[in-house]
Every structure is written in C-alpha cells, then in structure tokens.
C-alpha positions in Angstrom: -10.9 19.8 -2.0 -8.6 20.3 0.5 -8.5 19.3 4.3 -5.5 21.8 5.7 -4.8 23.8 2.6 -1.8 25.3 3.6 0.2 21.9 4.8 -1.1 20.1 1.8 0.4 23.4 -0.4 3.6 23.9 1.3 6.2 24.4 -1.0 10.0 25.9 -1.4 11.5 27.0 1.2 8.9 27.2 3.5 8.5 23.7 3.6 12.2 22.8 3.8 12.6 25.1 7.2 9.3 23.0 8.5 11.0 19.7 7.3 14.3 20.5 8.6 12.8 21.4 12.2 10.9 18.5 12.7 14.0 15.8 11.0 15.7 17.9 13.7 12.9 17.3 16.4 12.7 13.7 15.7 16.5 12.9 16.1 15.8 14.1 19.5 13.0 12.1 19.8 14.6 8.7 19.0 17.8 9.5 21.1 15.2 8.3 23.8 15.3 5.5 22.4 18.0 2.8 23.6 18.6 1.0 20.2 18.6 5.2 18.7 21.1 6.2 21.5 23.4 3.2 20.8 23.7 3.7 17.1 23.8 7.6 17.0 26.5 7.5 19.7 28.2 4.8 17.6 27.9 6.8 14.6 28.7 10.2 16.3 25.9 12.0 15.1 23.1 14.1 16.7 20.9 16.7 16.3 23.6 19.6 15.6 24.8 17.5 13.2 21.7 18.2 10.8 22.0 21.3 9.6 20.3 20.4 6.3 17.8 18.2 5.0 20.6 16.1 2.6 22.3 15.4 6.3 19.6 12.9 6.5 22.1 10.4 4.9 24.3 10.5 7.9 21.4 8.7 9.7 21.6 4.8 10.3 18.7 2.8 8.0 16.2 1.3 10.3 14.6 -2.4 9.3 11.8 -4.2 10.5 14.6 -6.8 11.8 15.5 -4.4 14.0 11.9 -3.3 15.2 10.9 -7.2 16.1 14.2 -7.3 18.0 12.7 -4.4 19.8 9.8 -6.7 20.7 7.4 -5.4 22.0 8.2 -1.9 23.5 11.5 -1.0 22.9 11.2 1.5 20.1 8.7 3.5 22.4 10.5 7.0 22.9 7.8 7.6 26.1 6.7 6.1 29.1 3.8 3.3 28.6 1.2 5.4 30.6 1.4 7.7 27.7 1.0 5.3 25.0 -3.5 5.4 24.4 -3.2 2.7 21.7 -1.5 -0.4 20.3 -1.5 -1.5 17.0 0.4 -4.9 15.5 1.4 -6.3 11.8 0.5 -9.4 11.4 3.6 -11.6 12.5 3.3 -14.0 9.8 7.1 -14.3 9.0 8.2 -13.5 13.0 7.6 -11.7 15.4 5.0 -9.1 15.2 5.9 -5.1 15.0 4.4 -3.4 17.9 3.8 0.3 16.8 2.4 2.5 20.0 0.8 5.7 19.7 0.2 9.0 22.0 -3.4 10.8 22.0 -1.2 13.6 19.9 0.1 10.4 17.4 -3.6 9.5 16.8 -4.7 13.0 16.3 -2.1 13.5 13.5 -3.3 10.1 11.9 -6.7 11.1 11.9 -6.1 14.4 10.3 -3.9 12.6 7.2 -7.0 10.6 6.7 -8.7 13.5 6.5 -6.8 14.7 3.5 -7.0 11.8 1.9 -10.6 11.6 1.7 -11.4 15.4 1.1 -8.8 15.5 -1.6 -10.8 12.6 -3.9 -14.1 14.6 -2.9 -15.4 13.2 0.1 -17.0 15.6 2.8 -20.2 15.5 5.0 -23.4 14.0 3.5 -21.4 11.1 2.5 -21.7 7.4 3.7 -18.7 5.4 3.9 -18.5 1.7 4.4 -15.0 0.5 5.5 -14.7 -2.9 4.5 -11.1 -4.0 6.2 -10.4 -5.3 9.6 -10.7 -4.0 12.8 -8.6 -5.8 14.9 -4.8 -4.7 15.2 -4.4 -4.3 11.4 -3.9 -0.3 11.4 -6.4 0.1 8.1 -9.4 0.0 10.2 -9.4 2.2 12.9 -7.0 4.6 10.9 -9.6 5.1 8.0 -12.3 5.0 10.7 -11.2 7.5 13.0 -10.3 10.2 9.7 -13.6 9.7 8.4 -15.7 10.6 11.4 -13.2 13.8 11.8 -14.2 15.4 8.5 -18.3 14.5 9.3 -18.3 11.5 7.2 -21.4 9.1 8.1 -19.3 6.0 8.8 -20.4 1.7 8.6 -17.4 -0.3 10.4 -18.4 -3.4 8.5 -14.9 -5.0 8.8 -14.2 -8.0 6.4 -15.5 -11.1 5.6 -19.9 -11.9 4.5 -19.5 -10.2 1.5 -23.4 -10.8 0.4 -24.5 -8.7 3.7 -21.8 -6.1 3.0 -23.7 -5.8 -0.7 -27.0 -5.1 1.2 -25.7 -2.4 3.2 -24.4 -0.7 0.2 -27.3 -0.9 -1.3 -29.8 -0.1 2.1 -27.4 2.4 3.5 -27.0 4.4 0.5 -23.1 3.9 0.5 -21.3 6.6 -1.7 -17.7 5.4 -0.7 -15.3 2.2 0.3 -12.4 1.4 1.6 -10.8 -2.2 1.2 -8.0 -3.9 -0.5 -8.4 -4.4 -4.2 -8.1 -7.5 -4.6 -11.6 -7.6 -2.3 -13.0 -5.2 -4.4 -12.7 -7.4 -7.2 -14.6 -10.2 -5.3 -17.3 -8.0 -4.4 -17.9 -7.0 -7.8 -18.1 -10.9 -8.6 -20.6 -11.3 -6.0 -22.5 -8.3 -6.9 -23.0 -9.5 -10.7 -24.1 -12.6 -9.0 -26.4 -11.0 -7.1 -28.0 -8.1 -9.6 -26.8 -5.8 -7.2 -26.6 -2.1 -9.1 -24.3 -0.2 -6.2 -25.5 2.7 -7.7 -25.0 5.0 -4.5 -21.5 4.0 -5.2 -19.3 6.9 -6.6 -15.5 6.6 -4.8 -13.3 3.3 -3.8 -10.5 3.5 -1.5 -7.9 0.9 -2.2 -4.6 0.1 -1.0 -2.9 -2.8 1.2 -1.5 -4.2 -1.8 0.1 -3.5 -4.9 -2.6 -3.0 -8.1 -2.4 -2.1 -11.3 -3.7 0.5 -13.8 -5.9 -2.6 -15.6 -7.1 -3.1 -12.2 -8.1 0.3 -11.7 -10.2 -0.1 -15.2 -11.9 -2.9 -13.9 -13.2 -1.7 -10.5 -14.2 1.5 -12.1 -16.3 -0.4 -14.7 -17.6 -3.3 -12.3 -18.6 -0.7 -9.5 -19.4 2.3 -11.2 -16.5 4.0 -8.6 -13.6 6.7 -9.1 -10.6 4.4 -7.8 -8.0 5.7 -5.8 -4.5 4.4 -4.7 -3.7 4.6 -0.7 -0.9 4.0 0.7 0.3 3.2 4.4 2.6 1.4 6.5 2.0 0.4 10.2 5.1 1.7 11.5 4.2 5.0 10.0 1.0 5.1 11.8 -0.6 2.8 8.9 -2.7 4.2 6.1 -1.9 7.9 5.6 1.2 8.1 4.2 0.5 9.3 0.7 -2.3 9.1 -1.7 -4.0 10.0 -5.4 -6.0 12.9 -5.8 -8.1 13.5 -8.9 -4.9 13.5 -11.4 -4.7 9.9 -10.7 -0.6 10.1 -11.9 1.1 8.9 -8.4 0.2 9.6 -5.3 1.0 12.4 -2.9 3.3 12.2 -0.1 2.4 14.5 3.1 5.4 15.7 3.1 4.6 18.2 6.0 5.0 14.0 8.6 7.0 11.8 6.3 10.6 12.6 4.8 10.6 9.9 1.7 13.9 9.2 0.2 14.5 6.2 -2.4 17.6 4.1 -2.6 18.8 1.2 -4.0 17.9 -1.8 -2.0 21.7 -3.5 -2.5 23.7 -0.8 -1.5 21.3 1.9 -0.1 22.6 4.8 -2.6 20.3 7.7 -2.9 18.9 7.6 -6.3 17.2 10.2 -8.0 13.2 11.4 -9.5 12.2 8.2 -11.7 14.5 6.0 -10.5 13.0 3.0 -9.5 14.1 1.6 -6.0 13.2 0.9 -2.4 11.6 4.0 -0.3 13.1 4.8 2.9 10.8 7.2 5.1 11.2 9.0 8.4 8.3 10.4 10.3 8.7 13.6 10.9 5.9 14.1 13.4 5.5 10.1 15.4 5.8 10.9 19.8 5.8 7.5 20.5 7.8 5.8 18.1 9.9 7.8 16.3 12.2 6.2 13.6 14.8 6.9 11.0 14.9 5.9 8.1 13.0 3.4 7.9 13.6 0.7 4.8 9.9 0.0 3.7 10.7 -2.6 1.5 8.1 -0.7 -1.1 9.5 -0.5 -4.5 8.4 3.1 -6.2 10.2 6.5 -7.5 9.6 9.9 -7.2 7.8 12.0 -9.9 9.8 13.8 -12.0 7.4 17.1 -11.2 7.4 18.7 -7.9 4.1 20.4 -8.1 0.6 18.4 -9.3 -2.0 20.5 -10.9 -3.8 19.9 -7.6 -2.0 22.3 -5.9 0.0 19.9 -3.5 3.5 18.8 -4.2 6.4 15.9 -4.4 4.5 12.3 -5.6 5.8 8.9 -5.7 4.2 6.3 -8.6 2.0 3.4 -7.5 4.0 0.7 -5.6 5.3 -1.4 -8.1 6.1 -4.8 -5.7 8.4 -5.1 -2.7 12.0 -5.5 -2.5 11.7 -8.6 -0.9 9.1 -9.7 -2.4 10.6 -9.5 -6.1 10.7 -12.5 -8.0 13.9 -13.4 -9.4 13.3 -16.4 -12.1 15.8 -17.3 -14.5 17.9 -14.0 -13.6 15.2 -11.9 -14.7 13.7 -9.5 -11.8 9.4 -10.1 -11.9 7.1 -8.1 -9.8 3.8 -9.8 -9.0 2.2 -6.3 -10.2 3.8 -7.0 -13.7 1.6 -10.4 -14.1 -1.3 -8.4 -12.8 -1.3 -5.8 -15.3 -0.7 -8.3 -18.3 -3.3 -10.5 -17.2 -6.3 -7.6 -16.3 -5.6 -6.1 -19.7 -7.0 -9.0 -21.3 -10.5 -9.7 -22.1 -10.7 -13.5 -21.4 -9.6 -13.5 -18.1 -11.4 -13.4 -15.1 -10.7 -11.7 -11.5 -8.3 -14.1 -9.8 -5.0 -15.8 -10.7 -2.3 -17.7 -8.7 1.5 -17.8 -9.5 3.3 -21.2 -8.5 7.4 -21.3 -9.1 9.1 -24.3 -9.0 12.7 -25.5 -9.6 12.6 -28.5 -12.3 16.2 -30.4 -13.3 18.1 -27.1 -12.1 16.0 -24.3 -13.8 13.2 -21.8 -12.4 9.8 -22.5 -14.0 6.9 -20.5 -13.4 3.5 -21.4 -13.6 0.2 -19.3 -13.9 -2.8 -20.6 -13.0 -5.6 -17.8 -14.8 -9.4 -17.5 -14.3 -11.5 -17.2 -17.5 -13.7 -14.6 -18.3 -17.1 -15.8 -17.5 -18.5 -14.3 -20.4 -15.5 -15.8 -23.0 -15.9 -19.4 -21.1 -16.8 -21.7 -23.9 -15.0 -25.0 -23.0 -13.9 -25.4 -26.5 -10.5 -26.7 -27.0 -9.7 -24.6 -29.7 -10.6 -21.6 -27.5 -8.9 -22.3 -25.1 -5.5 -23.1 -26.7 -5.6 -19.9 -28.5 -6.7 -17.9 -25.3 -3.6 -19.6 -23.4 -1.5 -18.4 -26.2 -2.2 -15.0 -26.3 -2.0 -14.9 -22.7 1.4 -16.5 -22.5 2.4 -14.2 -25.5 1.8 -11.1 -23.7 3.4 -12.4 -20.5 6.5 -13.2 -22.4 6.7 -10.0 -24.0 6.4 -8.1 -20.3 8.4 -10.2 -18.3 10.8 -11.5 -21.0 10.7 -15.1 -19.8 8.6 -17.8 -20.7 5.9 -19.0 -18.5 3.2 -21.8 -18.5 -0.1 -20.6 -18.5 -2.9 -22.9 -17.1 -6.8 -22.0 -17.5 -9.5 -22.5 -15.1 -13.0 -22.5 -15.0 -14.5 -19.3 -13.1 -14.7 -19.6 -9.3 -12.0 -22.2 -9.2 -9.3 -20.0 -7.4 -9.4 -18.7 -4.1 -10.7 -15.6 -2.8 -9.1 -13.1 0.1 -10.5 -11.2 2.2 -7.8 -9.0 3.2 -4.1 -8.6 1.3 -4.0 -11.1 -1.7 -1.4 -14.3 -1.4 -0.9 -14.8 -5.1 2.5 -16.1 -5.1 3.7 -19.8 -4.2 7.2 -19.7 -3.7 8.3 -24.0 -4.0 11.7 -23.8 -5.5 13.0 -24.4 -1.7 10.6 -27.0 -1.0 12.4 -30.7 -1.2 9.8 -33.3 -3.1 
C-alpha cells in the first residue's frame, strides 16, 4: 500500500531537517524570481534567515492576484527552453494562471500520483478510466501520467458523452475512476437509466470540488465504489497535493513537496490543529515555479493526530468551501458544502440542487431549488409540503438561518461536467 515507503513515513526529526532543506532550497529558487527578489529584498529576508521551519512566517503570502499580474511567465524561476510543459486555470474571473513545469517538475507530479493511487489499493492489473479534461486543466494529464508510472492500464476518456463513458466501464472492465463528484453523481443517474451494473467498478477518485460525507454515502451505494477525497491545486502542480487513504478521516498531505500552514483569512495569523481557516502551502520541491506561501483560498484544518494508522503522517480534513467563496447571508457565514451535506442526508432528494441569493427590501434571502428523489416523487401536494418542511427544517438547524426551499421534478436542474456551479450570487445584480 505504499508507493515510496519511506517519504510517505517520514516522521520527527528526520523529516523536519528534509523540510527545512528544501524551504531553504526554495527561497533560493524564487530569489530568481523578479516579483521574489523585490519583496525579499524589501522585506530583508533570505535564505540565512531560515534557520527553522517556524521562520516560514517571515515569508511574504503569495495570492493568485499577484500570479495573473505575473501573466504569463513571470513567476518562472528558469529559462523558457527549460520549461517541457504548460498548464492554465481556467481564467473565468481574469486572467488565467500560467503554471510551467521542468521534465524534473513533471517527474515529481507523477510520482505523488503515484501515491495516491497505491495508497487506496491500486496497482498493476487495474484499469482506470479518467473521466476529466484534458486540455490545460492540470487533472488530466496529472492523474494520467501517475497512473501509467505505477503500471496502471489507463482510458483518457476526458469529459463529456456520459452514455459512451458507461460502455467503456462496462466493456473495458474498469476497476477505477477519476472525476469530480458532482459527475459522479450524474453518471450514476445515467447508469440507473441505463441498467448499467459497473460491477468491475471497486475505487472512485474524486476531487475538484468540495463534497460531503452524505455524498461519499451516495457514490459508494450508487456505484458500488470505495470513494476517495483528492486534493490539488494548479499552482502546486495540480492534483497531488494530499489525499485519503483507507482511514477515510482527512486526507494526507505529502509533506516530504508541500509545507501547509493555516491562517486566518482576515489577518493571516497562524492558527493551530482543528482550527478551521484558510491553508497557505509552499512547495517545497517546484524548479519552475517556485512560490511562498501561497494563500489557496481552501478552507480546512489540520488533524489533531500527527500519525494515521496508515503509517504516514500530518492530515488536513476535507475542504470545507473557499474563503472567497463563503457565503455570508444575514451575517451568518454559509459554506456551499454545508447545504450539500443537509440536503444528501435526506431521502427525498435527488442528486442536483442550485442555490440562488437575492437581496429583497434590504435583507439577504436565499433560495434553494432541490431535486426530488425519483423514487419519493409522488406529485401530491401534501407530500410535497411536508418534504419542503423537513428539508427547510434541517437546513435551518445547520445553517441557523431560514431559507426557501423550492422542489422540482427529477431532471429539471442542470448537469456539469466538470467543477459544479451551484451558487447564483444576484444580490449585486440591479432589477
């Protein structure tokens, strides 16, 4: 069950000599780096000036802001000729983030993959199908590459045709998948539709987007799959960063390539194990595009317990939302997450909703428009009144606000294909 025992084992002081060494290596690195040079000088700190791992706070934060004013090469800390490959986020709110990796960059990336998919008990003789896109998204390639290392058999399927994807799960003899899980949950839909068994099917791969542990209950009931929680981030390489094994109680950070610290987004204060708040990483191990300190916007804590019963050490929970994505309605902080967990606990409802908030004579309203439970659909009024009671009775009692719950038939709501857009922001919008 493990990849590179002793990295994935490293504990004590051992690995706080390797950490320090490579914080201390990667300094260097990003002092080749113009936008680095500039705010190290300003701040009068460099690599003799960490002499311990808590000396990371003396670092500046770095934000995506900053990377999209690097557009599109600046962050590289070597020459262009050295770069082999290119990757992008999507650019949806600006500019995109270029992130630019060495042939030493992808070999790392592909061997964190690698642990990732020995640790939830993948190894040769298995099929995997990765169902996420292959264009400049990171997920693709990164799961792609890490999979043929450790001798999986791999199908780039990509997104999108989800019948056809169903067939080659079925023809192929798929025993694993990788997409977001908000797919997943479409391509069970489709599979009931279909009278499609998946029973080659035995581990799902999930990540891209916050879920929850009622999600987790569904996909392991609808696909006959152990689920596991990924996590990634393009300027980190992309998906490799941390991930469940077995235990399925958080998810292990490689801590031998990523220094995770978690602070409170308003002031940036270090905050301690099971504190909730923003993670900051630095990459311990990136050539081309070193960073420090980089404010993911992710909302998670560290685990109280250093060591897992895996073996391997320091976890973070599930991502519980973004920072920037929170929802602040009526004063009262709501992550999408929160409605997801409610909602998937319940019987009657179905695998999609959509959250609307809207500002109405001065006040936040929110709005929640729920699938029903194909099998609980009756059309009945009286069904349905009491079904959008107890719904909006165990919404209240999470979020501690009221909400309106709406019901719709199955099928009504849309469908994604790659990282679910569940929330519609209008209380800026001018009617």
């Amino acid at each position: 069950m493990f990849w590179n025992e002793r990295m994935e084992t490293l504990k004590g002081k051992d690995l706080g000599d390797l950490q320090l060494r490579r914080l201390r290596w990667t300094v260097t690195q990003a002092g080749r780096v113009p936008f680095y040079a500039r705010l190290l000088g300003d701040a009068s700190v460099g690599t003799g000036d960490i002499r311990t791992l808590q000396d990371v706070a003396k670092l500046p934060f770095t934000s995506k802001q900053d990377l999209r004013g690097g557009y599109p090469f600046g962050f590289l800390a070597v020459p262009l000729r050295e770069v082999r490959r290119i990757h992008t986020t999507s650019g949806t709110t600006g500019k995109p983030t270029v992130v630019g990796y060495t042939a030493k960059d992808l070999s790392n990336w592909a061997e964190l993959i690698a642990r990732n998919l020995t640790m939830v008990g993948l190894g040769e003789g298995d099929v995997f199908q990765n169902m996420v896109n292959y264009g400049l998204f990171t997920g693709g390639l990164g799961f792609h590459y890490g999979a043929e290392l450790m001798g999986l058999t791999v199908v780039p399927s990509a997104t999108g045709n989800t019948r056809r994807q169903i067939e080659m799960i079925e023809d192929f003899g798929v025993t694993a998948i990788h997409c977001t899980p908000s797919y997943a949950m479409h391509l069970a839909e489709v599979a009931g539709e279909m009278g499609a068994t998946l029973e080659t099917l035995k581990v799902g791969c999930f990540g891209a987007e916050p879920w929850s542990e009622a999600t987790r209950g569904e996909l392991e009931r609808r696909l006959g799959v152990s689920a596991f929680d990924s996590y990634g981030i393009s300027e980190m390489y992309g998906p490799g960063v941390a991930m469940e094994c077995p235990e399925k109680d958080g998810l292990h950070i490689w801590h031998d390539s990523y220094l995770v610290e978690i602070v409170d987004p308003a002031t940036g204060e270090a905050l301690g194990p099971g504190e909730k708040g923003e993670m900051v990483i630095t990459p311990l191990v990136k050539e081309a595009m070193p960073l420090l300190r980089y404010r993911t916007g992710d909302v998670t804590m560290l685990m109280d317990e250093e060591i897992c019963s895996c073996g391997r050490g320091q976890k973070i929970s599930r991502i519980l939302g973004r920072s920037d994505d929170m929802l602040v309605v009526r004063g009262i902080n709501v992550f999408p997450s929160q409605i997801e967990h409610v909602l998937f606990s319940l019987p009657e409802v179905g695998e999609q909703f959509m959250v609307y908030l809207d500002r109405i004579h001065q006040l936040d309203e929110m709005t929640i428009e729920v699938e029903m439970n194909r099998s609980t659909f009756s059309g009945e009024l009286r069904d349905l009144h009491r079904v959008q009671e107890k719904i909006a009775s165990a919404l209240r009692e999470t979020l501690g606000i009221r909400t309106d719950v709406k019901l719709v038939e199955p099928g009504k709501l849309p469908r994604f294909e790659g990282k679910a857009k569940r929330v519609v922001d209008r209380r800026g919008v001018l009617f």
